[in-house]
N, CA, C and O atoms as CSV, one atom per row, in Angstrom:
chain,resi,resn,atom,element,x,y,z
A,1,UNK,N,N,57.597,103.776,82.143
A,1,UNK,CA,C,58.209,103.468,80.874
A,1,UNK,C,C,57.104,103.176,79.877
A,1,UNK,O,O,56.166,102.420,80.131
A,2,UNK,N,N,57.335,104.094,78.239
A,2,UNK,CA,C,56.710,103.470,77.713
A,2,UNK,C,C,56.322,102.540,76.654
A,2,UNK,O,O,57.025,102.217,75.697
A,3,UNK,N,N,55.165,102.151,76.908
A,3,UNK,CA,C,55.533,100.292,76.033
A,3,UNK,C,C,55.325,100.518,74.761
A,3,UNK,O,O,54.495,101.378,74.467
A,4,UNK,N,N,55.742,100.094,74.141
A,4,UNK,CA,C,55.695,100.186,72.912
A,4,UNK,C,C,55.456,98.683,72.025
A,4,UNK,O,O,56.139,97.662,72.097
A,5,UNK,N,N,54.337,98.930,71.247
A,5,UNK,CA,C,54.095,97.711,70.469
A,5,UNK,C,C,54.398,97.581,68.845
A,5,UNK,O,O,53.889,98.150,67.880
A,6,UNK,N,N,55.418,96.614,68.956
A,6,UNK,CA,C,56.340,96.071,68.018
A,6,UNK,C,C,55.464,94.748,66.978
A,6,UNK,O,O,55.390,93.556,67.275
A,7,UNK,N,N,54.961,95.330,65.901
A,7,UNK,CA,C,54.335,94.128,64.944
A,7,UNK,C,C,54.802,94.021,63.505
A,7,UNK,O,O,55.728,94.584,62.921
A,8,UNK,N,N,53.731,92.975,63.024
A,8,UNK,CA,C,54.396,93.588,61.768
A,8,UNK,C,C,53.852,95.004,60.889
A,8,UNK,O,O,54.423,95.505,59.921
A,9,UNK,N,N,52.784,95.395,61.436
A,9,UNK,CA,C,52.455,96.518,60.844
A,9,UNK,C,C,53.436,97.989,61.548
A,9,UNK,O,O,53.252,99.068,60.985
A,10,UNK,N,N,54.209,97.951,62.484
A,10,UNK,CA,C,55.400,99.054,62.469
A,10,UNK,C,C,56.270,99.234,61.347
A,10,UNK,O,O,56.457,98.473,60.397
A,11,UNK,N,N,56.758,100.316,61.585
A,11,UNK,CA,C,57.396,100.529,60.407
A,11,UNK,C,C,58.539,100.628,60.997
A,11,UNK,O,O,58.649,101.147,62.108
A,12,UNK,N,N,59.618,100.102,60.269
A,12,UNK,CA,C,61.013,99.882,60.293
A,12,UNK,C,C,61.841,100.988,60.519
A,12,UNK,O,O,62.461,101.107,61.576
A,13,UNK,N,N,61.913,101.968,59.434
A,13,UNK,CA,C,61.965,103.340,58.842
A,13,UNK,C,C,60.837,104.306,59.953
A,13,UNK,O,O,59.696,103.868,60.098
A,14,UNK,N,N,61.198,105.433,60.592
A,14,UNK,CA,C,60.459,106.105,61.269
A,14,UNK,C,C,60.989,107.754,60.801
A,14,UNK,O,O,62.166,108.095,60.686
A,15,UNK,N,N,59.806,108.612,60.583
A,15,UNK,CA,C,59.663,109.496,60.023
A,15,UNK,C,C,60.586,110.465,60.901
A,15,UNK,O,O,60.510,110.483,62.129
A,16,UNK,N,N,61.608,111.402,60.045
A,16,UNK,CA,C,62.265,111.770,60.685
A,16,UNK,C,C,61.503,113.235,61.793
A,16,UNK,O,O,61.980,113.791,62.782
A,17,UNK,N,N,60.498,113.403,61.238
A,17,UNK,CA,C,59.865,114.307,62.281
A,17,UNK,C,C,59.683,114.084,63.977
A,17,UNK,O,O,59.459,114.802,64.952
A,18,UNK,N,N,59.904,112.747,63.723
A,18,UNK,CA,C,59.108,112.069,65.127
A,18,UNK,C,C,60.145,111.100,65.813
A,18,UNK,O,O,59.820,110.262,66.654
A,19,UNK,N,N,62.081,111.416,65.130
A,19,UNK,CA,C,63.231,110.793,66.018
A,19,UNK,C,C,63.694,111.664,66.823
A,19,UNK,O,O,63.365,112.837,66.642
A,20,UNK,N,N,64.153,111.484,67.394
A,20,UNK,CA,C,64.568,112.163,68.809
A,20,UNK,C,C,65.861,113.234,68.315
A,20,UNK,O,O,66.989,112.849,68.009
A,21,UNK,N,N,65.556,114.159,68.319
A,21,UNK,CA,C,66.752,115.337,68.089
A,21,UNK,C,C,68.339,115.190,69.121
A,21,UNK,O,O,68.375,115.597,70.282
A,22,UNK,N,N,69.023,114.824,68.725
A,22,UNK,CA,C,70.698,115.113,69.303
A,22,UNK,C,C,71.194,115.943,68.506
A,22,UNK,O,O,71.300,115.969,67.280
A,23,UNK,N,N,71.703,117.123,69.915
A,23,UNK,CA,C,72.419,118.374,69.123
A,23,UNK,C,C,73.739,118.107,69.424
A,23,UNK,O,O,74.100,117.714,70.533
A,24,UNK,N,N,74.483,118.302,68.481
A,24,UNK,CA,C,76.127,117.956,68.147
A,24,UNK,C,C,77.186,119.056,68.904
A,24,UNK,O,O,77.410,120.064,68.233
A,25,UNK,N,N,77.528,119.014,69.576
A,25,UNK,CA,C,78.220,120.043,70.336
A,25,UNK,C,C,79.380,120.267,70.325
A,25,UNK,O,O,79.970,121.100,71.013
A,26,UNK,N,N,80.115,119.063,69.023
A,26,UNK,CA,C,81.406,119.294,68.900
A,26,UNK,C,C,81.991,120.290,68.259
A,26,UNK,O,O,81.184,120.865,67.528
A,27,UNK,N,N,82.899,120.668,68.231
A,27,UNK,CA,C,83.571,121.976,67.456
A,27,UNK,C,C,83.806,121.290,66.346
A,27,UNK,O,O,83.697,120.069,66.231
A,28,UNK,N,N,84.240,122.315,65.229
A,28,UNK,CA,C,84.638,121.723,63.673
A,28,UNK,C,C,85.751,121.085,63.755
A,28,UNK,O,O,86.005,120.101,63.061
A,29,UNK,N,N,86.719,121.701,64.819
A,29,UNK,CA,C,88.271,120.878,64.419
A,29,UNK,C,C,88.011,119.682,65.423
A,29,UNK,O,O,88.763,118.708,65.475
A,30,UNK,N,N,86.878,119.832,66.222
A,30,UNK,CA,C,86.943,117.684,66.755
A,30,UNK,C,C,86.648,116.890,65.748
A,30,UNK,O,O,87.218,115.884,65.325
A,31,UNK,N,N,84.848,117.942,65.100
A,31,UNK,CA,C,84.669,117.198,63.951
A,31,UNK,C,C,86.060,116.555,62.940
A,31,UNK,O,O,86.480,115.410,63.107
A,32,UNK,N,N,86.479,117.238,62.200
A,32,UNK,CA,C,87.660,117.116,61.849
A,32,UNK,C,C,88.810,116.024,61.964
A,32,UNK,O,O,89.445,115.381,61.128
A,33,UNK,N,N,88.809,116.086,63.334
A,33,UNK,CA,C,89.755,115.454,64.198
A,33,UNK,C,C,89.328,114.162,64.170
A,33,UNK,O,O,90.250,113.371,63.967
A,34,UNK,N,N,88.171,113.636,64.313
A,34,UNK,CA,C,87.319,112.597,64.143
A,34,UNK,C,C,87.595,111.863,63.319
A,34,UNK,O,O,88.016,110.710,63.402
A,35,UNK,N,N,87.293,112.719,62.140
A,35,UNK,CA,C,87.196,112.251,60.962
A,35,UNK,C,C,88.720,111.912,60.484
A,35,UNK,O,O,88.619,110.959,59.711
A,36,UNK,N,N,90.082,112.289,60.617
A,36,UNK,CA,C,91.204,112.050,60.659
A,36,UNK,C,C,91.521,110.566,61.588
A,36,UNK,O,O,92.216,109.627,61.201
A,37,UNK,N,N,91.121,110.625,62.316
A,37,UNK,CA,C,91.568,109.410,63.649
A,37,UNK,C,C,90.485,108.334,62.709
A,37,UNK,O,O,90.813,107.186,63.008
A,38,UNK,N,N,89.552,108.314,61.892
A,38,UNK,CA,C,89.106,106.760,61.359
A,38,UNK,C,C,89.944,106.509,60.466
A,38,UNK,O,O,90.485,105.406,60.390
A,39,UNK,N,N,90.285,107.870,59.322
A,39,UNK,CA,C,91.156,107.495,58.418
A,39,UNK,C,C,92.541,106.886,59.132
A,39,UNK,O,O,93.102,105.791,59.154
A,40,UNK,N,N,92.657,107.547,59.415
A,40,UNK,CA,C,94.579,106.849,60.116
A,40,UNK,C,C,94.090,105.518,60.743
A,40,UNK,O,O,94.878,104.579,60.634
A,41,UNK,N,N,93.108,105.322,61.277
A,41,UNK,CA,C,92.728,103.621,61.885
A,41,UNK,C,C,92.714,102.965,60.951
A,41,UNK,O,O,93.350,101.922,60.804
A,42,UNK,N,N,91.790,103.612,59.968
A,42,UNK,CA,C,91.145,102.526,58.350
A,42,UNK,C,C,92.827,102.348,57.667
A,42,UNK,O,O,92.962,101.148,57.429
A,43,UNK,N,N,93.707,102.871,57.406
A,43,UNK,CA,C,94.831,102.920,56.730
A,43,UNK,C,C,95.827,102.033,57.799
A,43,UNK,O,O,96.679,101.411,57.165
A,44,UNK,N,N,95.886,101.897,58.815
A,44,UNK,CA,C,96.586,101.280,60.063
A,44,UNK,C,C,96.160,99.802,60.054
A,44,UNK,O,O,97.025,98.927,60.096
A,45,UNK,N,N,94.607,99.443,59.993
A,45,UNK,CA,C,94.501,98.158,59.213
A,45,UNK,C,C,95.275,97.620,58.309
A,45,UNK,O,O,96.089,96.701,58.401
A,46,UNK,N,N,94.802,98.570,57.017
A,46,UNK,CA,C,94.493,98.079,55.633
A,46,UNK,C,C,96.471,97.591,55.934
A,46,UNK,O,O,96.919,96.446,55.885
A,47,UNK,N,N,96.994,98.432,56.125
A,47,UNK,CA,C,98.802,97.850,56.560
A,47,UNK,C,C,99.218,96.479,56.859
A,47,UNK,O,O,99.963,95.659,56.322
A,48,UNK,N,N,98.376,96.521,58.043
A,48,UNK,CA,C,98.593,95.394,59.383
A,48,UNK,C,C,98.305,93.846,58.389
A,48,UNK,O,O,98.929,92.786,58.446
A,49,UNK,N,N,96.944,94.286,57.375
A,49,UNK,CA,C,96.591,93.070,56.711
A,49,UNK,C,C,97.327,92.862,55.560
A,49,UNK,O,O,97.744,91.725,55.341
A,50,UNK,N,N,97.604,93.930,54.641
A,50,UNK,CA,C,98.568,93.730,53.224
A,50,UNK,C,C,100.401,93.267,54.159
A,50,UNK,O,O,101.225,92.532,53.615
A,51,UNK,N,N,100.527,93.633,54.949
A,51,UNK,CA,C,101.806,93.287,55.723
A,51,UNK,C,C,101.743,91.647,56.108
A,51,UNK,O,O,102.717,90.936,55.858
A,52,UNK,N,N,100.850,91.243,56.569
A,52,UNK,CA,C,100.205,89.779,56.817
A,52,UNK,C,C,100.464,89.152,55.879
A,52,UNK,O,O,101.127,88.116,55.824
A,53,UNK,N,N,99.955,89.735,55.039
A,53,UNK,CA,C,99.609,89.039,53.556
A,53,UNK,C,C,100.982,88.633,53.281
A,53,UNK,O,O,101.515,87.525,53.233
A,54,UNK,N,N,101.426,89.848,53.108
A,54,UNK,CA,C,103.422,89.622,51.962
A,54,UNK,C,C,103.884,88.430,53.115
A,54,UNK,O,O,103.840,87.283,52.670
A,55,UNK,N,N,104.254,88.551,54.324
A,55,UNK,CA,C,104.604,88.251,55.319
A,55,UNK,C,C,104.220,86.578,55.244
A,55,UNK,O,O,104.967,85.679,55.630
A,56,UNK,N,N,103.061,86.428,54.736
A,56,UNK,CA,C,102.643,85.098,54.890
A,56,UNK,C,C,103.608,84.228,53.650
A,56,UNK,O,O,104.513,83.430,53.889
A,57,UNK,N,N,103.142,84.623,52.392
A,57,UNK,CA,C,104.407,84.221,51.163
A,57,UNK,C,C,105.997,83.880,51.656
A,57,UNK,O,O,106.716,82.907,51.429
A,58,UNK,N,N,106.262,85.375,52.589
A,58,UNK,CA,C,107.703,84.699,52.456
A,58,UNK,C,C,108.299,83.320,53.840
A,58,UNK,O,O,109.117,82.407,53.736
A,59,UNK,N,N,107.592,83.685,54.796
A,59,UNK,CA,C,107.290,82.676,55.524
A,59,UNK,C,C,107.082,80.992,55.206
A,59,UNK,O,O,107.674,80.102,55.817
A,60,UNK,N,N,106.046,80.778,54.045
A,60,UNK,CA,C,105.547,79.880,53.904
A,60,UNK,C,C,106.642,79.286,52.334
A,60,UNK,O,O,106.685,78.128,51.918
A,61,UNK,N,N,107.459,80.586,51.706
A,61,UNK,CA,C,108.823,79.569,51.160
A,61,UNK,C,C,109.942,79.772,51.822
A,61,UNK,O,O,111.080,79.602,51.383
A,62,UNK,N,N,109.587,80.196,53.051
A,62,UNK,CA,C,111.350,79.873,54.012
A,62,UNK,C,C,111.729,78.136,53.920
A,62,UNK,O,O,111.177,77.217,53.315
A,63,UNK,N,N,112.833,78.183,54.745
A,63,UNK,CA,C,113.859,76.910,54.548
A,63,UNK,C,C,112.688,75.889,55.831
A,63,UNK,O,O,112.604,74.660,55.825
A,64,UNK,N,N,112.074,76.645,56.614
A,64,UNK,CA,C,111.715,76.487,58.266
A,64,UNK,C,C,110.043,75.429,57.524
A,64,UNK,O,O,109.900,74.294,57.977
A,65,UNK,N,N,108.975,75.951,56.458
A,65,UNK,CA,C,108.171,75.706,55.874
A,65,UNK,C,C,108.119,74.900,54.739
A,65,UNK,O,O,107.432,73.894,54.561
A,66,UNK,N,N,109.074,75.550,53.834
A,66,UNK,CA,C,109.459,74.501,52.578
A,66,UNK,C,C,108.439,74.744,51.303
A,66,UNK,O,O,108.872,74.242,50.266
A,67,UNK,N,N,107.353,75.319,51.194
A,67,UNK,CA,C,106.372,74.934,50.363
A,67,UNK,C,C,107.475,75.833,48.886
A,67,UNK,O,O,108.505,76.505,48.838
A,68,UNK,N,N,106.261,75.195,47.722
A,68,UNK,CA,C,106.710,75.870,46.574
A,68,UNK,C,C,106.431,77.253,46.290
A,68,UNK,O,O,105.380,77.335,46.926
A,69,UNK,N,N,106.596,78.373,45.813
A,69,UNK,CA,C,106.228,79.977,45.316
A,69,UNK,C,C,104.497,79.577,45.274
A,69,UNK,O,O,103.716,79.902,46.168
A,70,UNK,N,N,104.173,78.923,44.216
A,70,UNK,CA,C,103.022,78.790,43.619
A,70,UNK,C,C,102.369,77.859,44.359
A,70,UNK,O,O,101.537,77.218,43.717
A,71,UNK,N,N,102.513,77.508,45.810
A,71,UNK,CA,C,101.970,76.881,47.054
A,71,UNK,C,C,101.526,77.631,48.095
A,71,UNK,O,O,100.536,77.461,48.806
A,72,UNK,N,N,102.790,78.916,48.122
A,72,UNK,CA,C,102.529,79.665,49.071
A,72,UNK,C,C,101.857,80.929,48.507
A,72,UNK,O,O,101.348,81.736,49.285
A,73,UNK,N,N,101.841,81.116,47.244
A,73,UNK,CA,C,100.624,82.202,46.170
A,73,UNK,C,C,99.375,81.619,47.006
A,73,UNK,O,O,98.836,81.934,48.066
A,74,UNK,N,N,99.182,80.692,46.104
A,74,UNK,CA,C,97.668,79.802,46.573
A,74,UNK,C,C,97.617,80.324,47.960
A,74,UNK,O,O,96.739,81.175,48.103
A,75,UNK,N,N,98.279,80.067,48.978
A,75,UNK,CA,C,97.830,80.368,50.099
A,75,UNK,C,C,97.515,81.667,50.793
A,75,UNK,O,O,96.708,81.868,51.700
A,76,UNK,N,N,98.273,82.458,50.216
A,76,UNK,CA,C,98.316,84.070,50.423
A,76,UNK,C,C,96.950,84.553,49.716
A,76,UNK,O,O,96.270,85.433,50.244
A,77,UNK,N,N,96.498,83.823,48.257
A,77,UNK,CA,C,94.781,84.314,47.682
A,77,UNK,C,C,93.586,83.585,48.514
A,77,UNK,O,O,92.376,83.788,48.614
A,78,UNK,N,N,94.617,82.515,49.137
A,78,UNK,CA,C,93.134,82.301,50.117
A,78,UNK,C,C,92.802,82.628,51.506
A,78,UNK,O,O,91.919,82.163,52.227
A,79,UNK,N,N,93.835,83.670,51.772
A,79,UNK,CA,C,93.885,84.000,52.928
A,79,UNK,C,C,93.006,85.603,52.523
A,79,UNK,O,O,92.182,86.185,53.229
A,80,UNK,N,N,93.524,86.005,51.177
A,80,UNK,CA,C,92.516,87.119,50.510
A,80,UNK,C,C,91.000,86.585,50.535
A,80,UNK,O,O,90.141,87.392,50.889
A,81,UNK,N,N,90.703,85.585,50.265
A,81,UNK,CA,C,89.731,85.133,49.991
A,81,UNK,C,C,89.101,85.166,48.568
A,81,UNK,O,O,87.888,85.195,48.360
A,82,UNK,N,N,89.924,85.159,47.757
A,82,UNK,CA,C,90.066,84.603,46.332
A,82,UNK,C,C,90.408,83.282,45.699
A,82,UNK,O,O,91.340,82.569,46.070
A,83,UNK,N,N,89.553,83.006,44.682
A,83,UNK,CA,C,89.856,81.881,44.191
A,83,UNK,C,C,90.491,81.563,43.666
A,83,UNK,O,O,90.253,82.170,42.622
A,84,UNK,N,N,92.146,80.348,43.290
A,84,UNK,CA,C,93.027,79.946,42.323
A,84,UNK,C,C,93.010,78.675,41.736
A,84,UNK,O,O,93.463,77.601,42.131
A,85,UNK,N,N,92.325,79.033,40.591
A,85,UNK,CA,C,92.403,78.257,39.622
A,85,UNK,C,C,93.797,77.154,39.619
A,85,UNK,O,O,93.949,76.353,38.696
């Protein structure tokens, strides 16, 4: 194995002449396919959390919780992670 010495004079950034070549062997429609299956994940989130979100409001003025509209706002922007004045 070989050793390799790590200082501060290495460079972070390594010249792409001298990284190790991986050849891609997928077909275009995996490519493709790939690229479809993050979007539908990234959008399957973004749901799960704006659904959370509404979900949390009406929860938090049910009969079961009690708080006020503008109690359970506040709480829904800080669950965004926004600030209310």
């Amino acid at each position: 194995m070989a050793t390799t010495s790590i200082d501060e004079g290495a460079p972070l950034i390594f010249h792409p002449s001298r990284a190790p070549t991986k050849i891609d062997s997928r077909t275009q429609f995996q490519k493709k396919l790939a690229v479809w299956f993050i979007l539908l994940a990234v959008g399957f989130e973004r749901l799960a959390f704006y659904s959370l979100a509404g979900n949390l409001v009406l929860f938090l003025t049910s009969h079961a919780i009690g708080w006020t509209a503008l109690h359970s706002v506040s709480a829904s922007f800080f669950f965004f992670g926004k600030i209310v004045d």
